[in-house]
N, C-alpha and C positions, 0 to 999 in steps of 0.2 A: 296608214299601215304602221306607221312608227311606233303613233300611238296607243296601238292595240299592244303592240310586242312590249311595251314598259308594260302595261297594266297589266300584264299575263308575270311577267316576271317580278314585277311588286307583288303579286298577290300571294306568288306561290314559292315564296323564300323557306328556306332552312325553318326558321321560327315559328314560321303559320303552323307550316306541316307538325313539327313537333307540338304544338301546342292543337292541334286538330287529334292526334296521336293521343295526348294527355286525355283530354275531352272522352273520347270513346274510350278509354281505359276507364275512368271514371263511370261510366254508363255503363260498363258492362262489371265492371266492379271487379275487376283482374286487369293483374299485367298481362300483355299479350306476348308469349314468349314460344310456346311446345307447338308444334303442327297442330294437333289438337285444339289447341286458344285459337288457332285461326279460321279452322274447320267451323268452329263455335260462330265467332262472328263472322264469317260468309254466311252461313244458315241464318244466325240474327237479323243480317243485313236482307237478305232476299223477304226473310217472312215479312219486316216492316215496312221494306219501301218498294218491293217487289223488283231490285234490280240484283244482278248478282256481279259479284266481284270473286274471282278465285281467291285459293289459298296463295299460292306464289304472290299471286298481284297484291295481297296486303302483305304480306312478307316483305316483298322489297318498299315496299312504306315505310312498314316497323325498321327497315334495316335489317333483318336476321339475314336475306340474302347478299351476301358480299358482290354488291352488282352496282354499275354506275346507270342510276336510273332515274329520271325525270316522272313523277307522276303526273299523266293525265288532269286538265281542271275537272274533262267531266267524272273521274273518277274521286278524287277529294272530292266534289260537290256529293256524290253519294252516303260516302262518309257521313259530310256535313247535314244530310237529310236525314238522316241515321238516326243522331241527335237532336233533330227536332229543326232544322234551318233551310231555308228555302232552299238556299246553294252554299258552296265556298265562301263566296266574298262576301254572303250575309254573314256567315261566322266570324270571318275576319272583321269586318264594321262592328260586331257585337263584343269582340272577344278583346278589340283592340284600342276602343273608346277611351279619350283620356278626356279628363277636365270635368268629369262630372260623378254622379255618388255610385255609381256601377262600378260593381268589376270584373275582373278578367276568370273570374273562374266561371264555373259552369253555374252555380246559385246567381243567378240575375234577376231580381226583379220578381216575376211569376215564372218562375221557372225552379223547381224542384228537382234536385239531384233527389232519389230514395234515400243513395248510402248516405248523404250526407245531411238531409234533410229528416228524417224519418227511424223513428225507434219501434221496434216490437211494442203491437196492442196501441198503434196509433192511428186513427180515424180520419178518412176523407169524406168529404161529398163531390162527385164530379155529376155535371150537367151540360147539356147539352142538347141541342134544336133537333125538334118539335117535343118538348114539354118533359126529354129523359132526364132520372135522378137515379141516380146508385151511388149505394153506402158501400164503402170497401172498410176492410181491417188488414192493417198491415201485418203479415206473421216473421216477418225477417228473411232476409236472402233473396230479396225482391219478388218476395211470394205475399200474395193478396190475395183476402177471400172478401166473396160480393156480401152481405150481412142484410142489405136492404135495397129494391130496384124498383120502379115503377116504369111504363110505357118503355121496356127494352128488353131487348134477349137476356140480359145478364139476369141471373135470377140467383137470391139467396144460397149460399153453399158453393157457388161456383169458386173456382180458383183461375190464379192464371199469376204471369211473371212482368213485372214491370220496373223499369230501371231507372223515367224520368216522365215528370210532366210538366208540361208547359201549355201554358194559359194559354187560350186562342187558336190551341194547334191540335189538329187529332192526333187521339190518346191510340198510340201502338200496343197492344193487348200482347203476348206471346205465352206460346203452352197454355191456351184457355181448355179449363176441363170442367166440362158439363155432365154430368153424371157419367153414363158409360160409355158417351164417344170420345172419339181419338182427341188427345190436342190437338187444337187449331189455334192460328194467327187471325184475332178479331181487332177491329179497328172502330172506334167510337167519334163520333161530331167529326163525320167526312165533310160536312158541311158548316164550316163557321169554326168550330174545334169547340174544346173542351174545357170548362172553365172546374176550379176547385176550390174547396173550400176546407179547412181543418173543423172536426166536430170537438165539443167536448164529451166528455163521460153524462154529460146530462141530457145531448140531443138524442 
C-alpha cells in the first residue's frame, strides 16, 4: 500500500501536471485561458478519445479556478491520451528521460508536432494496415486536404483538422468534411497505427 501511495504522488507533482498543460497547449496550438478555449478542448478531447472531461474539470487544471484541487490520475491519463500517450505515466517516462538524444518537448523522435513541425504547402504520406495510403497537403492552421488516397474512405479534396502525428499510433482526424456531410471525428490505423512519411514536390 505504501508503495502505491509514493508512485501516485511522484507521478503527479506540480511539474508533470504543468508540463502535461504545456504539451496540450502545444497541440491544440492556443493558450487555454477564456471558457471558450475550454469548451474547445472538452469537445477536442471527447471526439479523439471518446472520454469527456467538463469545462470546470480542466479549468481547475489549468488553475483559472482559484480552487485547492488534486487532479484525478485517471483524468491526466486522458489528457495524456489526448496527445497521443497510452496514459499519464507513459507521458511522464517520455517527457522526463534523461541521459539520452530525446527531448522533453513534444517533437520526439516520430512524433510530429504540425505547429511546430510543418509549413504551409507541406506534404505527407501516412499508411496504414491493410494496404492504406493518403497523401495530404498541409494548408495551415492545422487544416489538411487529402490530394491523393488508395484502399480508404479518405478521398481526394477531403479536408479535416489535425494537430499531431505520431508514428505507431492512430492518427485522430477532427472536422473531417467529405463533400456535403456534416463534420465528423474519423480515426485512421485503429489497428497497428499510422506511419508517415515527408514527400517531396517530385513524388
Amino acid at each position: 500500500m505504501t508503495k502505491s501511495v509514493y508512485l501516485c504522488t511522484m507521478i503527479t507533482t506540480k511539474e508533470n501536471i504543468a508540463a502535461l498543460r504545456n504539451s496540450v497547449e502545444q497541440a491544440l496550438d492556443r493558450k487555454l485561458q477564456t471558457p471558450k478555449d475550454f469548451d474547445l478542448l472538452s469537445s477536442r478531447i471527447y471526439a479523439r478519445v471518446g472520454e469527456m472531461l467538463s469545462r470546470n474539470t480542466l479549468r481547475r487544471i489549468w488553475g483559472v479556478l482559484d480552487e485547492e484541487h488534486e487532479p484525478r490520475l485517471s483524468t491526466l491519463s486522458i489528457l495524456a491520451r489526448f496527445i497521443g500517450y497510452a496514459d499519464f505515466n507513459a507521458f511522464i517516462k517520455k517527457s522526463t528521460r534523461v541521459g539520452d538524444e530525446e527531448s522533453s518537448s513534444i517533437m520526439m523522435g516520430r512524433v510530429l508536432s504540425v505547429v511546430d513541425g510543418l509549413t504551409r504547402g507541406d506534404r505527407l504520406r501516412l499508411t496504414w494496415h491493410p494496404g492504406r495510403v493518403c497523401d495530404v497537403e498541409y494548408n495551415g492552421s492545422q487544416h489538411f486536404r487529402v490530394i491523393h488516397s488508395e484502399n480508404t474512405r479518405l478521398q481526394p479534396g477531403d479536408t479535416f483538422l489535425c494537430s499531431i502525428f505520431i508514428e505507431g499510433q492512430p492518427l485522430y482526424l477532427d472536422q473531417l468534411q467529405q463533400g456535403k456531410n456534416a463534420p465528423a471525428a474519423y480515426i485512421c490505423g485503429k489497428s497497428g497505427g499510422v506511419r508517415f512519411e515527408y514527400l517531396t514536390s517530385e513524388d
